[in-house]
Residue, then its C-alpha position, 0 to 999 in steps of 0.5 A: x631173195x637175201x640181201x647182204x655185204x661181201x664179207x670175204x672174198x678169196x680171189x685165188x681160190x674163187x669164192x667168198x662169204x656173204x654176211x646179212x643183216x642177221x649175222x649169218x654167213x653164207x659161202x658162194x663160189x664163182x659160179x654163184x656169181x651173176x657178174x665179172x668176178x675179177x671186178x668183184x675182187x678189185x671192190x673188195x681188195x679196195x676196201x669197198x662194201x659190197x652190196x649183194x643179193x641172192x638165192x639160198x641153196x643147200x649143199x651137204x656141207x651146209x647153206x649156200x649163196x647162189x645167184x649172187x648179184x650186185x646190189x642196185 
């Protein structure tokens, strides 16, 4: 499992990227998201850093967060 902060999230169009420690980003969609996604977009707008982890997955258009959840 990867560890990174939300770098962006687009609450309207329902997704966001993930930044790691590496500078790499990874998108994630909603349904990536292990959590309330109304919540996870009040953090952010909020100017909360947002830690997280998950899953890498592949799509054509490149890698992909899946299994997104909340730091502890």
């Amino acid at each position: 499992m990867m560890e990174g902060t939300v770098r962006s999230v687009l609450g309207v169009k329902n997704y966001g990227f993930i930044r790691t420690d590496r500078h790499k980003d990874y998108f994630f969609h909603r349904e990536d998201f292990l959590g309330h996604w109304d919540d996870l977009v009040e953090d952010f707008e909020a100017d909360k850093v947002i830690k997280v982890q998950f899953d890498i997955g592949s799509t054509p258009k490149g890698p992909r967060a899946r299994n997104v959840k909340l730091c502890e």
